[in-house]
N, C-alpha and C positions, 0 to 999 in steps of 0.2 A: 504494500500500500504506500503511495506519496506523500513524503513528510510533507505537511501543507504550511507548515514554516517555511521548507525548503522553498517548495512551489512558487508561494509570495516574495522569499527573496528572488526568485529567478525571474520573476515576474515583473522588482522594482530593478531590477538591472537591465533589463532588455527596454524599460520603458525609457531609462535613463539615458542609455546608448541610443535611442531615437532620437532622444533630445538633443542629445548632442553632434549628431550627424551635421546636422548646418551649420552650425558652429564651426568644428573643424574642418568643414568645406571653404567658409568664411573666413578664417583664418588663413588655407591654404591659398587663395586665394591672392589675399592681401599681399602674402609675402613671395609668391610665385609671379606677379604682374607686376615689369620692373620698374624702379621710384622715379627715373626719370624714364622722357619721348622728346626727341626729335619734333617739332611739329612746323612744317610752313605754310605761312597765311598767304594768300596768293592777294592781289589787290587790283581790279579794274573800274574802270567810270563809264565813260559810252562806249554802242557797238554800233557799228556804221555797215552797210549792205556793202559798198564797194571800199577799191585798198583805200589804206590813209597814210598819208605822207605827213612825217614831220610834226606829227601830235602826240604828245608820250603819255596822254590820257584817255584816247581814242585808238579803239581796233578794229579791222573788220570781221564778219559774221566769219567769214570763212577760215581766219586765220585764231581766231575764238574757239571755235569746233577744231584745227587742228591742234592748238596747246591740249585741250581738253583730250585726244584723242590719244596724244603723246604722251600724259598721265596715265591712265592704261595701259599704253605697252612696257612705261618704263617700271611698272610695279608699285605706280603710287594709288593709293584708295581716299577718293573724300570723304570727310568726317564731316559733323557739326561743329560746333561749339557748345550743344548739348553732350557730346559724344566726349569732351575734351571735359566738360564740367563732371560729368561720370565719372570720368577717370582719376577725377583728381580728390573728389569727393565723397569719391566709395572703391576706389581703383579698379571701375571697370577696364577692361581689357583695352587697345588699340589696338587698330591693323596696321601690317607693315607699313612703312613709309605713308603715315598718316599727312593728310591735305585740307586745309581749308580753304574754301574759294567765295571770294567778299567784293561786291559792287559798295560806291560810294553813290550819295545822291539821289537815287531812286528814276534813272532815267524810263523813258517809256521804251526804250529800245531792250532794255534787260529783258522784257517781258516780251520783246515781240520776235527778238533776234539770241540770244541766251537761254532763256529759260526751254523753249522747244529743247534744243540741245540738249543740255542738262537732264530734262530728264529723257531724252531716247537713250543718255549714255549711263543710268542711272544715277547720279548725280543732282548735287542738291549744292546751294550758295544762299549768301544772309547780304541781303541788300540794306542798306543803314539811309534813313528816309532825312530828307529833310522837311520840319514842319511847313514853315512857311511857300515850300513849292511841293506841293500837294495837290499834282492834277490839276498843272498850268504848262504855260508856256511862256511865261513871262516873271522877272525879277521882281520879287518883292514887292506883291502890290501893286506895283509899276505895269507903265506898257511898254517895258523894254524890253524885244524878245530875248528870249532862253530856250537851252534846252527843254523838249517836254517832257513833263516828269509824267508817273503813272500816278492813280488815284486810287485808295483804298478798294474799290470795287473791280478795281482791274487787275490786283495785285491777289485778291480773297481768294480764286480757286487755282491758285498757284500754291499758296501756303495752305491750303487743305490736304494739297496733293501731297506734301512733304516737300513739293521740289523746292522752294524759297521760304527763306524765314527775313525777321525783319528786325533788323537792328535801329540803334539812335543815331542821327549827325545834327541832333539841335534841330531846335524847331527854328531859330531867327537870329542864330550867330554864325553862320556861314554866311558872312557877306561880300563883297565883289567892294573893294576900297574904288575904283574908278564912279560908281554910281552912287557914291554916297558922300555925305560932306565928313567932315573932322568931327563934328558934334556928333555923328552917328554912327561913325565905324567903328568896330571894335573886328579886330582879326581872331578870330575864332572865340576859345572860353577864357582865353589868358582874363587878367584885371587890367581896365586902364589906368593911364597915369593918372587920370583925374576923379578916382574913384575910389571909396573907401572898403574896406575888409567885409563891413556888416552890407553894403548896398552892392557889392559883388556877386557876394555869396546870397543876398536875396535873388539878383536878376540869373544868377547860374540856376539854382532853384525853381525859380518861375517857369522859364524855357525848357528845364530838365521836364520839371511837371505835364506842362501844356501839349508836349510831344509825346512823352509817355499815356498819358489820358487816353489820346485820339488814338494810340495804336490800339492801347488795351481793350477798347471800345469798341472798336472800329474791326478790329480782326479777331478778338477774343485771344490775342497769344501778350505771355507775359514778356515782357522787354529787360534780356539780361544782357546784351551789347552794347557798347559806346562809342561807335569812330569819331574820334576827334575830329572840326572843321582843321584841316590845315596842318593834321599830327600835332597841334598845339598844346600843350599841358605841361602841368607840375606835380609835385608832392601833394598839394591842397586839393587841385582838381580830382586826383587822382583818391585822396580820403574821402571828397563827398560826393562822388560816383558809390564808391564802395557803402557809405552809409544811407547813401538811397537806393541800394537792392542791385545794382551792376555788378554782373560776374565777370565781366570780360570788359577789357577797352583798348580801343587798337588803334595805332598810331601810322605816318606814313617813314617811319625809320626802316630804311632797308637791313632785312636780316632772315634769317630764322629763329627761332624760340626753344626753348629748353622750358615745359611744364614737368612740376614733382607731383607726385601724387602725397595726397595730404598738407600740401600748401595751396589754400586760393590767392594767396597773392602772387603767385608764375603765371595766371592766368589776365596779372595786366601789365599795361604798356605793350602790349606783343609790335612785334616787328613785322611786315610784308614786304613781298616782292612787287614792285610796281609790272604789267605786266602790258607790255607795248609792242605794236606790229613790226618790228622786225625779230621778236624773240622766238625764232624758229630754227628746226633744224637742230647739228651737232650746239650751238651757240644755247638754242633753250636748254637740252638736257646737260650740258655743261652749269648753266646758271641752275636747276635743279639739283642737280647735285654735287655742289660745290658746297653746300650748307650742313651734308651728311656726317656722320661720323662711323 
């Protein structure tokens, strides 16, 4: 007959070792996925149908789809900045030669000339809007033309699909110094000279808000990206990003990035590649992998 002492001990052991099944998965985990990744932010602005000469913020569609196409063969895989916040915050995994790929400004062409591509190639990219050109074609208010930007509604079943997410570039500090006077430029989020700590840090505030609302609203996704106007910033900017809910902010400093898992602060200032029509050929996967280790 079964000691029924025994029984119930074998009975709290076996329940115990359940328990602790993901646990030591959890652990394995942690210290099997390595502390640091490699990661490059790629960085483009307009896509133009035919070549471009002589614009190092302009590309064309064609030569868009071959970078893109050139990442695939050469063994690199796109990620988010969801994927990157994962990793760093629970150390999910990465794939080899992880990629990120970031439009600045929210042109209409991302949407009409980019995004198709992206996703036939699977592939996904975080477009950083600006508030104030929000499904216009013209500066500020103004009737001086601009590039056209897309509009929330034109942008919504692109980020359903996965293929685009939407990051911050300020709703009304990215300005164009030629169209503005003295009294009302300010070159990106810096302070000006003639402004005080508290009336700064309000107007960074204000702008942070007004932009963040209209996404949040507007597409229902939460906003953990910042591209600076202009890679502009400091130590200040860069603390009250972080204390209002920004997991990432990205600059236009050329490089690649080193994130650790279990520090989010590897996850700002990051570095990008600017990425411009002639960067084809042995010369692109050269600039690709010149950043590797």
């Amino acid at each position: 007959m079964t000691n029924p002492t025994r029984k119930k001990r074998l009975l709290i052991f076996l329940m115990a070792v359940f328990l602790l099944i993901p646990a030591i998965f959890l652990v394995y985990g942690l210290f099997s996925t390595p502390r640091y990744r490699d990661v490059l932010v790629l960085m483009y602005h307009d896509i133009q149908v035919e070549p471009v000469v002589d614009d190092p913020w302009t590309i064309s569609q064609d030569v868009f789809r071959y970078q893109m196409e050139t990442l695939q063969r050469e063994g690199f895989t796109v990620v988010s900045f969801d994927d990157l916040i994962a990793f760093v915050d629970h150390g999910e995994p990465l794939p080899a030669r992880p990629v990120v790929i970031t439009f600045d400004d929210g042109y209409q062409s991302n949407l009409d000339l980019a995004a198709p591509i992206l996703e036939e190639l699977g592939m996904s990219a975080l477009i950083s809007m600006m508030g104030t050109r929000i499904g216009n074609a013209t500066y500020r208010g103004t009737d001086i033309p601009a590039t056209p930007t897309f509009s929330f509604e034109g942008v919504s079943p692109w980020v359903q699909r996965g293929v685009i997410q939407i990051g911050h570039h300020s709703y009304d500090m990215h300005m164009v110094e030629q169209f503005e006077t003295p009294e009302t430029f300010r070159h990106g989020v810096l302070q000006r000279e003639d402004e005080s700590d508290e009336a700064w840090r309000a107007a960074f505030f204000h702008d942070f808000e007004s932009l963040r609302v209209k996404i949040e609203e507007s597409l229902g996704t939460e906003v953990l990206v910042y591209a600076y106007p202009y890679g502009r910033y400091n130590e200040y900017t860069e603390a009250m990003l972080r204390d209002w809910g920004i997991r990432v902010t990205l600059t236009t400093n050329f490089g690649s990035n080193v994130i650790e898992r279990g520090n989010p602060n590897s996850l700002f200032g990051l570095n990008r590649l600017n990425m411009y029509e002639e960067l084809v050929g042995e010369y692109l996967i050269e600039r690709l992998r010149q950043f590797e280790r």
